[in-house]
Each structure stands twice: as structure tokens, then as C-alpha cells.
C-alpha positions in Angstrom: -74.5 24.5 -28.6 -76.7 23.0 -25.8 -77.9 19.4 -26.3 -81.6 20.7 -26.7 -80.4 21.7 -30.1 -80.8 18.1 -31.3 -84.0 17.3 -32.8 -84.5 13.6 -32.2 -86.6 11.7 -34.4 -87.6 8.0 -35.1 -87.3 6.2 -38.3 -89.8 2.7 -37.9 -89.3 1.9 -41.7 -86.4 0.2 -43.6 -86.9 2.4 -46.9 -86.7 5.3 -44.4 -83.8 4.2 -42.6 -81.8 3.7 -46.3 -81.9 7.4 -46.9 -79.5 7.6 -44.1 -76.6 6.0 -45.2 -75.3 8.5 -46.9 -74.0 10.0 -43.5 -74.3 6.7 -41.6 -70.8 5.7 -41.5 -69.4 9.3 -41.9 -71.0 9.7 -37.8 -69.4 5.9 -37.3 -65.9 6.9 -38.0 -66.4 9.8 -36.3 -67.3 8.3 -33.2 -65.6 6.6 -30.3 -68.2 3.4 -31.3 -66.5 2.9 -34.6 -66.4 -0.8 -35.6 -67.2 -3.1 -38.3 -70.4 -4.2 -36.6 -72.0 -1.2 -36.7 -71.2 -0.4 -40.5 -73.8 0.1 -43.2 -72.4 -2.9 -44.9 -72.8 -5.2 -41.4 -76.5 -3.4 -40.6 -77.7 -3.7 -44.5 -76.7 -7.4 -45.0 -78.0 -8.6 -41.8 -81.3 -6.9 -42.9 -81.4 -8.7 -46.3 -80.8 -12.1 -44.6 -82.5 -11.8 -40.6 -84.0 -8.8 -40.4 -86.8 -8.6 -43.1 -89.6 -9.7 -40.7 -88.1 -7.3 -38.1 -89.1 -3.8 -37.4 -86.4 -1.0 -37.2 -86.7 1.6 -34.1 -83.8 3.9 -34.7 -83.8 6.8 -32.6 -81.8 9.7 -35.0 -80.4 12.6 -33.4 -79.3 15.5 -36.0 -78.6 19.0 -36.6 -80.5 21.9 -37.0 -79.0 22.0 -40.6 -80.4 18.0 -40.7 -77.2 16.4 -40.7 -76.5 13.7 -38.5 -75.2 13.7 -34.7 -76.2 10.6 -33.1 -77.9 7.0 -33.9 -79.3 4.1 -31.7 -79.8 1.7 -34.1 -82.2 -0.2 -32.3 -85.1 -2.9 -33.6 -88.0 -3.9 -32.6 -87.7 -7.8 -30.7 -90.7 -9.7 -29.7 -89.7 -11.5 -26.3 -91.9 -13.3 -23.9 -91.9 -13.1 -20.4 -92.4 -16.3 -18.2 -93.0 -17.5 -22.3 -96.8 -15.8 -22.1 -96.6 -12.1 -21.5 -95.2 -10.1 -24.5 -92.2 -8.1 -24.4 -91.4 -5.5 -26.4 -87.5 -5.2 -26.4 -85.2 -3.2 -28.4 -81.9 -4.8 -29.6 -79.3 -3.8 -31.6 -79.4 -3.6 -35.4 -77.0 -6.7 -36.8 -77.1 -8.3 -33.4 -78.3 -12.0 -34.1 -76.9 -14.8 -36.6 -74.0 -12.7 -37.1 -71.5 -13.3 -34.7 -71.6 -9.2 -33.8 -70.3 -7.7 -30.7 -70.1 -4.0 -29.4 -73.3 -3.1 -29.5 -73.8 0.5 -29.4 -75.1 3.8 -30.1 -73.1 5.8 -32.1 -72.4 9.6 -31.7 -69.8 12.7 -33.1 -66.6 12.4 -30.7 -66.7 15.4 -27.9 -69.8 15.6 -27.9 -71.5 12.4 -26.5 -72.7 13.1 -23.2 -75.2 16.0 -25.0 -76.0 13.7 -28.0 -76.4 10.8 -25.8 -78.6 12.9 -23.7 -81.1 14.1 -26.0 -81.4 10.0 -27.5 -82.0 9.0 -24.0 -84.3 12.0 -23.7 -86.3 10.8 -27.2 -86.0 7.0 -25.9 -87.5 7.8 -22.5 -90.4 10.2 -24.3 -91.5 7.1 -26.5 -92.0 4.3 -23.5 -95.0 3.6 -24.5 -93.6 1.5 -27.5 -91.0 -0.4 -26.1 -90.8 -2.6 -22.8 -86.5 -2.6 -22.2 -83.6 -2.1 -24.3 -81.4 -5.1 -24.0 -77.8 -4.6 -25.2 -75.4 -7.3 -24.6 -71.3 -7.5 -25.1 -70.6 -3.7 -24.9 -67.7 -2.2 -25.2 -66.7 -0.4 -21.9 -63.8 0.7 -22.7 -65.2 3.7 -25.1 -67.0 5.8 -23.4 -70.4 3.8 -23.2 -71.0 5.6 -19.8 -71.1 9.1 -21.0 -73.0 8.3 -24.5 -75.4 5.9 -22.6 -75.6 5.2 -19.0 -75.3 8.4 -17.4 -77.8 9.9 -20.1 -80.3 7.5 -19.6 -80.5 7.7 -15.9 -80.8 11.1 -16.4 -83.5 10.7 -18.2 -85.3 8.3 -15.8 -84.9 5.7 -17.5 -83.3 2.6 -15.3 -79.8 1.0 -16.6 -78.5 -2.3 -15.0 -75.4 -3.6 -15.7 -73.7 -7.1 -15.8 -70.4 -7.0 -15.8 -67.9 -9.1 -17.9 -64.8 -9.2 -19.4 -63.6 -9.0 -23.3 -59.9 -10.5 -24.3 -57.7 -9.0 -26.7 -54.0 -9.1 -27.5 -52.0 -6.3 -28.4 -49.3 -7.2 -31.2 -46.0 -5.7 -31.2 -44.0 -4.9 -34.1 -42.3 -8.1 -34.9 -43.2 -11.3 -34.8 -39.9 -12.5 -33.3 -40.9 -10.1 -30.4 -44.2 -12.0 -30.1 -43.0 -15.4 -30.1 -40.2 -14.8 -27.5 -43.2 -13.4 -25.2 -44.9 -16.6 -25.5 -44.2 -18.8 -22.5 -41.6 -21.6 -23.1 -44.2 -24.7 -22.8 -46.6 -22.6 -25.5 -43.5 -22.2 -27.4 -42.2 -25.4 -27.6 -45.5 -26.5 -28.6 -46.1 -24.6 -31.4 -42.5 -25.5 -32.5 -43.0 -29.0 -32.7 -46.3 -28.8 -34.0 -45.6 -26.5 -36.7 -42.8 -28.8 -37.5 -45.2 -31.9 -37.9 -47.8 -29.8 -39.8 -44.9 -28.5 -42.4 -43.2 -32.2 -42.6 -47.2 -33.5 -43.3 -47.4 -30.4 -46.7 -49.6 -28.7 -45.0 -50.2 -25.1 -46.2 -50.9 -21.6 -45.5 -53.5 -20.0 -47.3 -55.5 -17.1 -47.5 -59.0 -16.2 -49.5 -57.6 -13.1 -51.7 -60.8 -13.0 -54.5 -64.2 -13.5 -54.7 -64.1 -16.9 -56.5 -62.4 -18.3 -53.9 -64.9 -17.6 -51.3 -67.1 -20.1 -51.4 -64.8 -22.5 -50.9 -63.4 -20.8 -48.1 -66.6 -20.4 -46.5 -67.8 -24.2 -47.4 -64.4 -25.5 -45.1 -65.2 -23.3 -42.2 -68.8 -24.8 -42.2 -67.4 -28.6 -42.4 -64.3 -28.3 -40.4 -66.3 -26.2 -37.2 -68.9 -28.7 -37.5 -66.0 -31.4 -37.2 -64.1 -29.2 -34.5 -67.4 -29.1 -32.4 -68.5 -32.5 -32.8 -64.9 -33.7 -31.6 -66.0 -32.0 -28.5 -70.0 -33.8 -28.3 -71.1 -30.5 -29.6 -72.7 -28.9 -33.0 -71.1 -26.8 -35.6 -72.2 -22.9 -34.8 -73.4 -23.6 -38.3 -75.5 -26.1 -37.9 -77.2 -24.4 -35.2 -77.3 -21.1 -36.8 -77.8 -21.6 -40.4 -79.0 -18.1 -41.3 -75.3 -17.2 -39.5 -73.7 -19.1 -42.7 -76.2 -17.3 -44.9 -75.0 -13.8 -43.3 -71.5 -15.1 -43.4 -72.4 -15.6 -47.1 -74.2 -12.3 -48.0 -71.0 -10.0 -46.1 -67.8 -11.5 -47.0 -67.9 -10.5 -50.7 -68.5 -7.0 -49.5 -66.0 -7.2 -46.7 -63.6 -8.6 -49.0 -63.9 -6.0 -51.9 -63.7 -3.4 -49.3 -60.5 -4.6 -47.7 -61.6 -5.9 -43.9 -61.9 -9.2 -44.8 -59.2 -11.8 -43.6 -60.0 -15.7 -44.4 -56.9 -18.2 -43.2 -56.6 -21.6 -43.7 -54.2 -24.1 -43.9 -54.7 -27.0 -46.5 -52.9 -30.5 -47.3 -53.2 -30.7 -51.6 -57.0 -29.1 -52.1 -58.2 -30.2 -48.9 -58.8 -27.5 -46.0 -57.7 -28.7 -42.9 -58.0 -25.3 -40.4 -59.9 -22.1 -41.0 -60.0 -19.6 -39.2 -61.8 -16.1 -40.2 -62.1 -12.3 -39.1 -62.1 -8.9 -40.2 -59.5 -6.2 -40.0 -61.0 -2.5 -39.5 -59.2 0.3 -37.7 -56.0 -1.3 -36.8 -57.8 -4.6 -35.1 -57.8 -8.3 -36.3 -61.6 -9.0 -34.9 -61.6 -13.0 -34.7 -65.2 -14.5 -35.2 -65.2 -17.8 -36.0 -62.7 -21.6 -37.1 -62.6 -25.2 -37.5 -60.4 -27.5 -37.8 -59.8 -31.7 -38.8 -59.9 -33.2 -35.7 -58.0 -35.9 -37.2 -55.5 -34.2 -38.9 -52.0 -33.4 -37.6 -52.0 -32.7 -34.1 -52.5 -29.0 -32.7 -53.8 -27.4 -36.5 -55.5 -25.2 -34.6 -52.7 -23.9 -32.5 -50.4 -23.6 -35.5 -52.7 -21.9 -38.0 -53.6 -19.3 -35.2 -49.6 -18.6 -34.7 -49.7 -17.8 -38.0 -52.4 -16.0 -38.5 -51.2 -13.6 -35.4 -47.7 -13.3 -37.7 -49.8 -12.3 -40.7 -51.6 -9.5 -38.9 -48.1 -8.4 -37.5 -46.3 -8.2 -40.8 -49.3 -6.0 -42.0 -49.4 -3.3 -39.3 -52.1 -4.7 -37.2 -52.0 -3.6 -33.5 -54.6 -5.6 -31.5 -56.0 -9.3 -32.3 -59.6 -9.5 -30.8 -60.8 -12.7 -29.6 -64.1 -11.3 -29.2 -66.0 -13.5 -26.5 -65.2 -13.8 -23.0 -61.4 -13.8 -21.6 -60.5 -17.0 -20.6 -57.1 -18.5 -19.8 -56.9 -20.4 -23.3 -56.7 -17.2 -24.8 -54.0 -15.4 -21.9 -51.3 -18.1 -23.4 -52.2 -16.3 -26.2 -51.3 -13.3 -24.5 -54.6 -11.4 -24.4 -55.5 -9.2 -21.6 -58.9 -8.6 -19.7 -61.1 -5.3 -21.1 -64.2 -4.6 -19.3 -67.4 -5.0 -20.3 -70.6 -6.0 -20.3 -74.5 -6.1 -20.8 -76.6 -3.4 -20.6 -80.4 -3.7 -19.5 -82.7 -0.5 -19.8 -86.2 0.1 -18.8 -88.9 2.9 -18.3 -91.3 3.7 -16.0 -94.2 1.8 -17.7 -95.7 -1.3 -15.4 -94.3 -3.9 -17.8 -91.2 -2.3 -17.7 -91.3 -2.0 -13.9 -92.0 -5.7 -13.5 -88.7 -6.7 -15.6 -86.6 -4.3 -13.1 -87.8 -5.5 -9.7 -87.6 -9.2 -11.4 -84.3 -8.6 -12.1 -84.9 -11.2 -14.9 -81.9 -11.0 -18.2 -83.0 -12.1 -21.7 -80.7 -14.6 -21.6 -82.7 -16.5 -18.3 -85.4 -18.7 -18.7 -88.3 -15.6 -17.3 -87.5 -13.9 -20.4 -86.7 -15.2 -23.8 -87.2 -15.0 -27.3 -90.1 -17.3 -28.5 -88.5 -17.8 -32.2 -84.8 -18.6 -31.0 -86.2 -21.4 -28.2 -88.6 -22.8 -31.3 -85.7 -23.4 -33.2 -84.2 -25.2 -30.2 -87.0 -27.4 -29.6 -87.1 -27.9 -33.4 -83.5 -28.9 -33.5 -83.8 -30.8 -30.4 -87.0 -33.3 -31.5 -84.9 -33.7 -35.0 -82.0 -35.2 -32.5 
């Protein structure tokens, strides 16, 4: 079957894009793109709490029976360039206030490059309503260059890249086998701090049921705020309060569907480290902890080596750090995957303007008008 046999279509409504989930994540575990960020549960809770006043532009590629090949689950963003000239840039469904990374559009395995080709045909057909596609933290490691880049340029529409690099560990079988691939000063760190943690009655803990979560999520609001402002910083929390809201809206479902993992360690009732992620397809994916700055030294440290021994002991293969490598997280022993962001624009004169500019979203020429008066907000509250 030739890729002209995909009819591509647009959905612009959210009552219209719900009559797809039927098949939604049937194509997402299909697909090379499969992750929890890209799930109906992620995309439909971060449209309950951040994207009601949003716009979805969701380019469907299906069948000529109607049933689904390909998604770019796209929205409609309202940036401003040089903070005057309106921008109309298409982002990633689930992208902000959650935390989510791999961005992505999603397509049956086998057959991306003619599935991505006909989306990138449909995208580059409608530039009249959108400005630039901007897709940050992708994964390059599956096969984003056949289901996007290639396509697109093929389609005439312009793709620049910015490299970076993702971090990720890959857990062996035994946690004994772990630890003895730890250097010897990480080690003996750990050792001793475990030791002084367990001598304190510190605990290890996990969130099992829903009337536990609030609690849960209540400590890893206090203790990042604590961990952050130990460093002259604010909690993610406290700058990103619908975050805790979406972080409050998707836990109950991740938990009763099994990808939620919540850690802490506590001294009597009171939490002392957090740390939580979700576990989908054999990967730990790390978002977000805290910790008492004045508890027992290194809580961080020692709830994280234990948190890498849970995951072992239940099969787990990989523990994500999500974010940028960095050497904190090689002692860890995390390796470098590639990456990066994607920026992609038509022929239109807007459009144009952004490529020879060479301007990113996340510059100063070109930002988001609500996201910098929440800054100034925050900033004139002190």
C-alpha cells in the first residue's frame, strides 16, 4: 500500500478528538513512540487541568477502512515574536505543567516513513494556520528521523535541529550486580549514609492506594520546595502550580492502572525524601523529588539507591532520569542517548522570518506571552 492511501485529516475540536481514543493508544503501543507521555490518560488529564483554553490541531492519518495509522498530536500555542508579532506554534499535546518528555508523533511500526509522509504532506498543505512546529526533548533514539524529519523535508517543510543528550541507566538483574558497579567513593557513601539514615528510623515507603496519595503528593510539594530553597531556588511547585494540579488529576489514574511508582522514606509520619515516576514498558521514568535539607545527611542519595533496588527486584530494565545527562547522574551510572529539539516551518513569510532568524522558543525573540506573565507576576510578588 503506497502512502497516498492515507487520508489525512484534522480534528480542531476536543469533543472530536475524544471519539478517537478508542484506537488512540492501540496505534501508541503499536508504535516505536510508545510512552506514558503520549497516552490517552497523560493527553486527557492535562486537557482537564491546562489545556481547556487551548486549541487542539491534531493531524490524523487513517485507513481507507477509517482506522487509525498515524497521529501528531499537536495544539494550537499563541507565542510572540520579539513579544509583539503573533506566532502561531504547534506544540505537543501534554507538553506543559506536566513534566513530559518525548514529544512525538505516533505511527503503526514498519510503516513510518509512508505514514510520516503523508502527516508531513497534510501539515505542509495547511501552512496557512500555523507559523512553526516547536517540539522539544525528543527522543532520537526511535526513529524520529524516518517518522518526522526526513518526511517533512520532503514535504518542504524546513526542520532544524538542536542537539542534546538524554541520561538513562540500564539495570541489571541483581541489585548486588548494581551496587558492585558503583564506584568505590559512591559506594562507600551510600554505605555510611544508609547506615546513619537506618540508625536515625528512617523508613522506606511506597504509595500503594488511592488514600494514601494525597499525602504522598502533599510531601513532594513541601520537601522539593525545601530541597530547592536549600539551593536559593523555588520548589518546581511553587513555580508551576497547575504542574501539582496535573500531578493531582493523573496519579490516581496512573496508580489504578499500574505505572505509578511513589517512594519515600519517612522518620514516624513525617516524610523526609520523595521521590516519584512512572513505570511503563519496562522503564522507571523519574520526574520529580525532595528531600529535608535538614534531615540525615545524603536522604537523597539513599532513597534513590533504593529506589533503583526496587525497580530491579521488579523486572525493570532502564531507570530514566529524564532531563539532560550530566555527570551527577553518570555516578549513577547512566549513559548519554541522543536527542534533541526539533523546530519546523513552512514556506509562509512569518514562517520564513523565524528560519533565517534562527530564533528557538526558548530565546528571548520568541516566547510565550502567558508563561513570561506568570514570571513577572511571581517576580513583583518576590
Amino acid at each position: 500500500m503506497a502512502s497516498t492511501d492515507f487520508r489525512v485529516d484534522f480534528v480542531d475540536d476536543w469533543d472530536e478528538l475524544v471519539r478517537l481514543r478508542a484506537g488512540w493508544n492501540h496505534l501508541l503501543e503499536g508504535s516505536r513512540s510508545d510512552t506514558v507521555f503520549l497516552t490517552w490518560e497523560w493527553i486527557e488529564a492535562w486537557r482537564e487541568i491546562v489545556g481547556r483554553g487551548l486549541r487542539p490541531f491534531v493531524a490524523v492519518a487513517t485507513h481507507s477502512d477509517g482506522s487509525l495509522a498515524g497521529i501528531a498530536p499537536c495544539y494550537l500555542a499563541r507565542l510572540r515574536l520579539l513579544k509583539v508579532i503573533p506566532c502561531r506554534t504547534l506544540r505537543v499535546l501534554g507538553d506543559r505543567h506536566t513534566g513530559a518528555e518525548y514529544g512525538d508523533w505516533i505511527a503503526e511500526a514498519g510503516r513510518e516513513a509512508e505514514i510520516g509522509a503523508a502527516l508531513a504532506r497534510g501539515l505542509a498543505g495547511a501552512r496557512r494556520r500555523w507559523d512553526c512546529i516547536w517540539m522539544p526533548n525528543v527522543a532520537g533514539w526511535t526513529g524520529v528521523h524516518d517518522r518526522i524529519v526526513t518526511p517533512c523535508r520532503a514535504a518542504g517543510l524546513r526542520v532544524r535541529e538542536r542537539p542534546m543528550e538524554f541520561s538513562a541507566a540500564r539495570l541489571p538483574p541483581d541489585p548486588a550486580e548494581y551496587w558492585k558497579a558503583l564506584s568505590g567513593n559512591l559506594r562507600s557513601s551510600l554505605k555510611r549514609q544508609r547506615r546513619s539514615a537506618e540508625a536515625s528510623g528512617v523508613r522506606f515507603e511506597t504509595c500503594t492506594s488511592q488514600g494514601e496519595l494525597t499525602a504522598f503528593l502533599g510531601a513532594l510539594d513541601v520537601l522539593n520546595h525545601r530541597h530547592w530553597s536549600a539551593e536559593g531556588s523555588i520548589g518546581t511547585f511553587r513555580r508551576k502550580p497547575l504542574e501539582l494540579a496535573f500531578y493531582r488529576r493523573f496519579t490516581g489514574e496512573a496508580l489504578s492502572r499500574g505505572w505509578l511508582r511513589f517512594f519515600a522514606l519517612k522518620l514516624g509520619d513525617e516524610f523526609k525524601a520523595v521521590q516519584i515516576g512512572y513505570a511503563y514498558k519496562g522503564s522507571f521514568l523519574q520526574l520529580q523529588e525532595g528531600f529535608d535539607p535538614e534531615g540525615p545527611p545524603g536522604l537523597g542519595n539513599v532513597l534513590r539507591s533504593m529506589v533503583v533496588e526496587s525497580c530491579i527486584r521488579e523486572g525493570i530494565t532502564t531507570y530514566d532520569f529524564l532531563g539532560e545527562h550530566t555527570e551527577h547522574k553518570r555516578r549513577w551510572l547512566a549513559d548519554a542517548r541522543p536527542g534533541g529539539d526539533l523546530m519546523i516551518t513552512n514556506s509562509r513569510p512569518l514562517s520564513a522570518a523565524l528560519r533565517r532568524a534562527a530564533v528557538w522558543p526558548t530565546g528571548r525573540f520568541l516566547r510565550d506571552p502567558v508563561a513570561a506573565a506568570t514570571r513577572a507576576r511571581r517576580r513583583a510578588r518576590g
